[in-house]
C-alpha positions in Angstrom: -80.8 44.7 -30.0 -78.0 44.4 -27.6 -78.1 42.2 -24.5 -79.0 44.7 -21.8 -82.2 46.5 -24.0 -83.6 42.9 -23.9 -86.1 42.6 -20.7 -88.0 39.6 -19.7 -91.0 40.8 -20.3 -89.8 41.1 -24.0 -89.3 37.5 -24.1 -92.6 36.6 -22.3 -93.8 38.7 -24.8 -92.6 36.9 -27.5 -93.1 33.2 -25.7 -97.1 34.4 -25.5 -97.2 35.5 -29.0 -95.6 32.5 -30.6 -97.5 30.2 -28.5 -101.1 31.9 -29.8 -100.1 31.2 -33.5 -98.0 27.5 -33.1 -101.5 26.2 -31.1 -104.0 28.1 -32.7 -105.2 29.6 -29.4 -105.8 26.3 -27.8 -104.4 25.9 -24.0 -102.8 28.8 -24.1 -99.1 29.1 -22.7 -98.3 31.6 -19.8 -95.0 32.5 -19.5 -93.8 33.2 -16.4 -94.9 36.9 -15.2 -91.8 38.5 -14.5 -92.5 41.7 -16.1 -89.7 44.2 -16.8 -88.1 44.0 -13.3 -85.1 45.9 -14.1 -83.6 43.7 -11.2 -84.7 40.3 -12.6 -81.4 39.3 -14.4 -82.2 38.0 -18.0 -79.7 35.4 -17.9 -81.6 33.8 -14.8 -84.4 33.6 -17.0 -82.2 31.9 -19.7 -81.6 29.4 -17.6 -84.9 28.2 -18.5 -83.8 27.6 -21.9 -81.0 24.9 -23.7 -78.1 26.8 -24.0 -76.5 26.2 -27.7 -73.8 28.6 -27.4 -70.7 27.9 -29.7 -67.5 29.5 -30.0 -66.6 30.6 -33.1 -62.9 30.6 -34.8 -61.5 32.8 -37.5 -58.8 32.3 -39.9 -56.4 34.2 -37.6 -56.7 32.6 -34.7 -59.2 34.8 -32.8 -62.4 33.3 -31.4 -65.5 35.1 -30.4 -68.8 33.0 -28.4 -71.9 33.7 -30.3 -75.3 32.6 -27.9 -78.0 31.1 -28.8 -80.7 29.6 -26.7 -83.8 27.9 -27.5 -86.9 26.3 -26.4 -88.4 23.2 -28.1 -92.3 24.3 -28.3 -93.3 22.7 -31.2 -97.0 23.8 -32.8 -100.4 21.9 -33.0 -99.1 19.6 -35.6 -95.3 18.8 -35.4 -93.6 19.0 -31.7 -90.4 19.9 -32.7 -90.1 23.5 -34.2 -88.1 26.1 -31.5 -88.4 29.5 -30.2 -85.2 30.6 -31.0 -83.1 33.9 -28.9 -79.7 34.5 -30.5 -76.9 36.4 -31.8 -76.7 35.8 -35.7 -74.0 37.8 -38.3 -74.0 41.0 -36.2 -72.1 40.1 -32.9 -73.6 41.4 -30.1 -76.8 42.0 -31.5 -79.7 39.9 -30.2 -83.5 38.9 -31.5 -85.8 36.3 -31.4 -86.6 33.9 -34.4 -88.3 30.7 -35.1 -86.7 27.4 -36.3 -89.0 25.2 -37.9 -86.5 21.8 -37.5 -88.2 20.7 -40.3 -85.1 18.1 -40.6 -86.6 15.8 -38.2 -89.3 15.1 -40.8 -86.9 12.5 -42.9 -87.7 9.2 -42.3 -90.3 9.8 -39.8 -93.2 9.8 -42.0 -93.8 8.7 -45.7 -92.5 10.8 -48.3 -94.7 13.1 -50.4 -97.7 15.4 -49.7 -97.9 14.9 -46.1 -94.3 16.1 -45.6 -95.2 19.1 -48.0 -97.7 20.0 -46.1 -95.8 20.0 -42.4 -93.9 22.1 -44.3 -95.8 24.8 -45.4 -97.7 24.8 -42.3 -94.2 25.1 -40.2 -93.5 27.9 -42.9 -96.4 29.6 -42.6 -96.1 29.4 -38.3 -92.8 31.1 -38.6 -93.7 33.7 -40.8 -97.0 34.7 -38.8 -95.3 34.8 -35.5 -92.0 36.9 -36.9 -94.5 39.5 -38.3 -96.1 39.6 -35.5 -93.7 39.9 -32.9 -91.9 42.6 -35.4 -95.6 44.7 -35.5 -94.8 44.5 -31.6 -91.4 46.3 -31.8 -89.7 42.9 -30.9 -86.2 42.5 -32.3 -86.1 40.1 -35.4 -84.0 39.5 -38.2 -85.4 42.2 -40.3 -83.3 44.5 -37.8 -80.1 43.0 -38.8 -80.0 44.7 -42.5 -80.9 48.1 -40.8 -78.1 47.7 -38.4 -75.6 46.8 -41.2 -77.2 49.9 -43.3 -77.7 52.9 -40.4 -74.4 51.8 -38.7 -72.4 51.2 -41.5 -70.7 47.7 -39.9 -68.7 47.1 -42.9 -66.3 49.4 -45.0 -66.7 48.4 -48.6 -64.0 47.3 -50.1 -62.2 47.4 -53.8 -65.0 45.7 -56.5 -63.8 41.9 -57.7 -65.1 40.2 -60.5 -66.8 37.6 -58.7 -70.2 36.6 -58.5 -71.9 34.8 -55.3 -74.8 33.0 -55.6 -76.4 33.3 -52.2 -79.6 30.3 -51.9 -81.8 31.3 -48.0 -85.3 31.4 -48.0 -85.5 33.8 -45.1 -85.1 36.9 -47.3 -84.3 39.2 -43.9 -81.0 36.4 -43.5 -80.1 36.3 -47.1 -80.6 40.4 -47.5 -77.7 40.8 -44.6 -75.5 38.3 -46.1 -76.2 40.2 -49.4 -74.8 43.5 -47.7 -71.6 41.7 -46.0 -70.4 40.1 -49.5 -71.7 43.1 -51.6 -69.0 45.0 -48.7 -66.7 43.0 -49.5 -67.1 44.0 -53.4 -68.4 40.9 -54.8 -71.7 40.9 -56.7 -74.4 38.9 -55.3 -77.1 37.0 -57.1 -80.2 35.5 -55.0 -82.5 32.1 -54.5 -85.0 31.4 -52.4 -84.4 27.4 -52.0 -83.0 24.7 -53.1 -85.0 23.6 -56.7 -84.4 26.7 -58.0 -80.0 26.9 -57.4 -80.4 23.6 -58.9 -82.1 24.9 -62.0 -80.2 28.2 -61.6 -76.7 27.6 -60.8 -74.2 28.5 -64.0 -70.5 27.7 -63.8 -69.9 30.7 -66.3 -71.9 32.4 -64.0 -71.1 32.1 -60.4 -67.8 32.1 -58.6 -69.2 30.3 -55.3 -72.8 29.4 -54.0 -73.4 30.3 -50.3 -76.6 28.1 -49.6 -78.6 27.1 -46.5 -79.7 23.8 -45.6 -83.2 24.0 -43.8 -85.3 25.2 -47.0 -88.8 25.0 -47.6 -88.9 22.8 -50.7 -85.3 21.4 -51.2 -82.8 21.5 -48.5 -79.1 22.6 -49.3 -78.0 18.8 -49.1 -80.4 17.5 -52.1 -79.6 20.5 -54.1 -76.0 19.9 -53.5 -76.1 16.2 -54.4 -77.5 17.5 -57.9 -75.3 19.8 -58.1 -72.3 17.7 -57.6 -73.2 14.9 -60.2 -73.5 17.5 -62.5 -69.8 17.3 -64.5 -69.8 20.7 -64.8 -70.9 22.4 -62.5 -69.4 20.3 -59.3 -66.5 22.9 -59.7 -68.2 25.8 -58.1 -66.9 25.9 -54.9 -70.3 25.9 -52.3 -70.7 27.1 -48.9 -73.4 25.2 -46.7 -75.0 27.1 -43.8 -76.7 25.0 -41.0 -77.6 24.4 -37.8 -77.1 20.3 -38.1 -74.2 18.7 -37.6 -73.3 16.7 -40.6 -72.0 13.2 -40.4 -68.4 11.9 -42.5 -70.9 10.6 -45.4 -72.2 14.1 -46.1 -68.7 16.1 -45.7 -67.4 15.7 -49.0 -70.3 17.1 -50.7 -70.1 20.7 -49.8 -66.6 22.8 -49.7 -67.2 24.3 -46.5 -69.6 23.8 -43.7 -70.4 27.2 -42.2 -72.6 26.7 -38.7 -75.3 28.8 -37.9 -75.7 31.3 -36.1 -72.0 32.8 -37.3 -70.8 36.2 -36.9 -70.1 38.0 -40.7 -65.9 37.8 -40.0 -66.6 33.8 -40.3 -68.0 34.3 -43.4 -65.9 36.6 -45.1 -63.0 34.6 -43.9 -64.5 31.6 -45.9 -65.1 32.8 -48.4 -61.6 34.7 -48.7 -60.1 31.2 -48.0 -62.1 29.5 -50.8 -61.3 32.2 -53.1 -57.5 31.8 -52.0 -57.3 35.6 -50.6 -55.8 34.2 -46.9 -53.3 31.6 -46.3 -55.2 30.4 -43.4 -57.5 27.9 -43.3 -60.7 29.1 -41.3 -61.3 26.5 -38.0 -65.4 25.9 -37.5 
């Protein structure tokens, strides 16, 4: 949805809907009531929020500022999940989401079953309040696929003989990076975490693995690190998407480090540069 159909009582909306799930109805947040004062201006009531904007640059030299703002409102059992109002692939084109952080878990507590459980619980959080807010006509990122589908964002281009192994376990996100690359004419095979491209993942198979790194079971990272002791199959050439920044010790393992949100010319010009189809390197 672009910028100006958002109102704040939209996001209030949203705020009063994801904090009913996250705290089970307990204390109750109240967003400020604003309503849908035409004359409120949104970006006032942004100002409420940390401002993670980033400015993105292509392989040609152009850069384009994709926003993103969030709010750290945690749920009744791990403080650090975020409300989450951003562009994401389709520039211009805003909608709310939830980021479970679930990152911050490593090394906080001990390993094993309590982890998998903050998990699942953070998974299941997300996944209650995005249906939820979409049975409200909220923008989410189920809308991005129909916008790339109805609008017909991307002209297809000539068929290669290249297979992508895309590994997101928001199916909505991995479903519109399906549609860019499939656009682009590569075929497009798809995971849903981390365990399963490690079990998966076939240098005969697939040209390049685009995979995410906040996963529900296995995060890209620990699949990568199996991946590249594997003599074989450290060859394929893999993509991480994430919202982290990585540290020198954890560069070398992926090809690319693709930071989320990112418009779909970012990715299509890494991939094109991995597959050596631009001269450029891509800046990120």
């Amino acid at each position: 949805m672009q910028i100006g159909d958002i109102t704040v009582g939209m996001i209030t909306r949203a705020l009063d809907i994801y904090h009913r799930v996250a705290y089970a109805g307990l204390a109750v947040y109240k967003a400020p009531d604003l309503g849908d004062d035409p004359d409120y201006p949104i970006t006032m009531f942004l100002d409420r929020f940390e401002d993670e904007t980033i400015c993105e640059h292509s392989s040609g030299g152009d850069s384009h500022t994709i926003h993103r703002y969030i709010l750290r409102m945690g749920n009744c059992r791990y403080p650090f999940m975020k409300f989450v109002f951003q562009e994401h692939i389709v520039q211009g084109e805003y909608f709310f989401s939830v980021d479970t952080h679930d990152d911050m878990l490593k090394g906080n507590l001990q390993e094993g079953e309590e982890i998998s459980k903050i998990r699942e619980f953070n998974r299941w959080n997300k996944d209650c309040i995005e249906r939820l807010w979409a049975e409200e006509n909220l923008p989410t990122t189920s809308a991005l696929t129909v916008l790339i589908q109805e609008q017909r964002l991307l002209d297809r281009r000539k068929p290669k003989n290249k297979t992508i192994l895309v590994v997101d376990d928001d199916r909505d996100i991995g479903d519109t990076i399906q549609l860019v690359l499939e656009a682009m004419g590569y075929c497009v095979e798809r995971l849903f975490d981390g365990i399963d491209a490690v079990e998966v993942a076939d240098s005969e198979r697939h040209d390049m693995i685009i995979m995410d790194n906040q996963m529900s079971e296995m995060d890209g990272l620990e699949a990568l690190k199996f991946l590249k002791r594997d003599k074989i199959r450290r060859s394929i050439p893999v993509i991480l998407a994430t919202t982290q920044n990585m540290d020198l010790s954890r560069l070398e393992l992926a090809d690319a480090f693709l930071h989320k949100p990112f418009h779909a010319e970012a990715l299509m010009s890494f991939v094109n540069h991995l597959f050596g189809l631009t001269k450029d390197k891509p800046k990120r």
